[in-house]
C-alpha positions in Angstrom: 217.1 99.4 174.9 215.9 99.7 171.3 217.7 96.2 170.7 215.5 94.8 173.8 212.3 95.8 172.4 212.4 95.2 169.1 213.6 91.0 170.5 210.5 91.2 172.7 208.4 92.2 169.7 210.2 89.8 167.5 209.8 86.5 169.8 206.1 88.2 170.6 205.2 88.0 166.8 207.0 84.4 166.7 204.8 83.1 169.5 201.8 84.4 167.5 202.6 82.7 164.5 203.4 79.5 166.7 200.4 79.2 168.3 198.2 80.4 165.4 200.0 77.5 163.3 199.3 75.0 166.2 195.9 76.2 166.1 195.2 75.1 162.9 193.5 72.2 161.9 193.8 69.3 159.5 192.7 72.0 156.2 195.0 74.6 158.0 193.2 77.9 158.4 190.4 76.8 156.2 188.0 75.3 158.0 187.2 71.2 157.5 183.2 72.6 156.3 184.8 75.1 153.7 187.3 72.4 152.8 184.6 70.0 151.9 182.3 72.7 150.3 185.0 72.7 147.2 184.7 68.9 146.6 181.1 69.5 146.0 181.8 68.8 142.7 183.0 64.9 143.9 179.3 64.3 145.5 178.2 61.4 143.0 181.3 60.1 142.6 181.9 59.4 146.3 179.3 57.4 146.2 179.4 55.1 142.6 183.1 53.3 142.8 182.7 52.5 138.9 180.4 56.4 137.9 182.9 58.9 135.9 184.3 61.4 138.1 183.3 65.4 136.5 186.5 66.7 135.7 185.8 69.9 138.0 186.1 67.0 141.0 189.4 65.8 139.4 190.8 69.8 139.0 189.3 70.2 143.0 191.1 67.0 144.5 194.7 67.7 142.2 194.4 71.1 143.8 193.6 70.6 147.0 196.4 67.4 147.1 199.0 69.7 146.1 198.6 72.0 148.9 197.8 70.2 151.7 197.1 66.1 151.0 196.3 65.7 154.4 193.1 67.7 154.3 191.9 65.6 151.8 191.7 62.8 154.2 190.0 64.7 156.5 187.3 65.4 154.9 186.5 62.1 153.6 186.3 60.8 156.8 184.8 63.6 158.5 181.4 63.7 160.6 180.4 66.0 157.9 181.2 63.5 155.0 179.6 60.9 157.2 176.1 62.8 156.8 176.2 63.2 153.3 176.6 60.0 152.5 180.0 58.9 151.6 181.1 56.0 151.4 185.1 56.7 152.6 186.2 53.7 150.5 184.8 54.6 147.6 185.8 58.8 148.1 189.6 57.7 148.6 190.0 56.2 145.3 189.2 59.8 143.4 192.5 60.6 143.1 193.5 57.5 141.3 190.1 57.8 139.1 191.4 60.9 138.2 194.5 59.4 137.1 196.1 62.4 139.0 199.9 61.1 139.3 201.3 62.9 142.8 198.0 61.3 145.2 199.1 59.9 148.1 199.2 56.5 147.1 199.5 54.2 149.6 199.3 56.4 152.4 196.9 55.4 155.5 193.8 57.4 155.3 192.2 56.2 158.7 191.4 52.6 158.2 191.8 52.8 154.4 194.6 52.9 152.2 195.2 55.2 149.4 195.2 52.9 145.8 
């Protein structure tokens, strides 16, 4: 009986952590808004193809491409970036402004490809 239960509870929890997984979005639990908040930093440089990116954008992209790369292509392409006035060809090339060596390179970021 003990052995039932605690398998219900264990499949139970399992199911939880499925579904909260599947429920996640492109950023994971972090929402796309708070995701983009961060790169606030990248502003200008989203902008000017040939401005210097602040090294706080380059530390807030390496970061945020090492734990989930896919997010980063999100947001540049999100409604949100849209209305701020990014230009998504010119935001996609940050990481290789940066020189930061494990981007995504050549990776399809909607329409775009990642230099």
């Amino acid at each position: 009986m003990k052995c039932c239960k605690f398998i219900s509870v264990a499949l139970m929890s399992l199911l939880i952590t499925l579904a909260s997984v599947e429920a996640a979005g492109e950023c994971g639990r972090m929402p796309i808004g708070q995701a983009a908040a961060s790169l606030s930093p990248c502003l200008a440089a989203t902008k000017n193809p040939r401005g210097k990116v602040p090294p706080v954008c380059c530390a807030k992209v390496g970061a945020l491409i090492r734990t989930n790369p896919r997010c980063l292509c999100a947001v540049m392409l999100s409604p949100l970036a849209k209305k701020a006035g990014i230009n998504p060809g010119v935001a996609i090339a940050i990481p290789k402004r940066c020189n930061i060596r494990n981007r995504p390179s050549g990776k399809r970021c909607g329409r775009y490809i990642v230099p």
